[in-house]
C-alpha positions as CSV (number, residue, x, y, z in Angstrom):
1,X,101.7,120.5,168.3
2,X,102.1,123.7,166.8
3,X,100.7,123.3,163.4
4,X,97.9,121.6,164.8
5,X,97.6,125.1,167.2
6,X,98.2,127.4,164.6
7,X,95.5,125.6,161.9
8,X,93.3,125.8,165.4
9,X,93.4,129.1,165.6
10,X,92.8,129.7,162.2
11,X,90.0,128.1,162.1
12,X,88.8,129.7,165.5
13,X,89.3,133.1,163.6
14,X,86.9,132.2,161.6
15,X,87.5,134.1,158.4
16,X,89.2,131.6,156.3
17,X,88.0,129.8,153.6
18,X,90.6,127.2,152.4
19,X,93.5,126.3,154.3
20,X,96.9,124.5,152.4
21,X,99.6,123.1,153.9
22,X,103.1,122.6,151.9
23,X,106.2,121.5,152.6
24,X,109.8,122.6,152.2
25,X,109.8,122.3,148.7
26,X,106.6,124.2,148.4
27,X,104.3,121.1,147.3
28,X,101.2,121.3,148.3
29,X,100.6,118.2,151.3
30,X,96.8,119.1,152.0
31,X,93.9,121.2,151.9
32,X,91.4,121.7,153.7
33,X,88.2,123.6,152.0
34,X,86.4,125.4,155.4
35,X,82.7,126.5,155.1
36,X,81.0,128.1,158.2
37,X,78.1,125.4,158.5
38,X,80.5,122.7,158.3
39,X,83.5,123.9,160.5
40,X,81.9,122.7,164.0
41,X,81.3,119.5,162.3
42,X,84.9,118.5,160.4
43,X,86.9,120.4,163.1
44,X,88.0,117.3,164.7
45,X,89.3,115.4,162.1
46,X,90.4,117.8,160.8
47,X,92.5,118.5,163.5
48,X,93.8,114.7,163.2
49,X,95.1,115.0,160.0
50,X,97.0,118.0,160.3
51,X,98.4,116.3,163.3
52,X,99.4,113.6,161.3
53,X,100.7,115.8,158.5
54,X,102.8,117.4,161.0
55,X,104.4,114.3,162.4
56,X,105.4,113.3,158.9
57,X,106.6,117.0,158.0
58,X,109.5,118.8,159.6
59,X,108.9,122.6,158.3
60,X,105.9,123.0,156.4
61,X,104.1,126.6,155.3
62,X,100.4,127.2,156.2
63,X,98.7,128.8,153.5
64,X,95.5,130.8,154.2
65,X,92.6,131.5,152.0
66,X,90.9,134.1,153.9
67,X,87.1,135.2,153.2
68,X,86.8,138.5,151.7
């Protein structure tokens, strides 16, 4: 649960604009490209995948694209 809490409250910060998550070796898993019409909208499925991502995934690295 806590890469699916810490992706949560990136996206409840609201000031990112792509977030990647990697694994151990630093390859890129998924990414998810965030726009502010579309976040209320994709949250929840979001929130799926990097649930299963995390269950496949022991460590893994968030990566945030913030909005500048």
């Amino acid at each position: 649960h806590g890469l699916v809490d810490a992706v949560k409250g990136i996206i409840d910060a609201g000031n990112a604009r792509r977030i990647t998550i990697k694994n151990e070796q630093g390859d890129e898993i998924i990414t998810f490209p965030l726009t502010a019409g579309a976040v209320g909208v994709v949250i929840a499925p979001l929130l799926a995948a990097v649930g299963a991502v995390a269950a496949l995934v022991a460590k893994c690295t968030i990566v945030v694209e913030r909005v500048k």
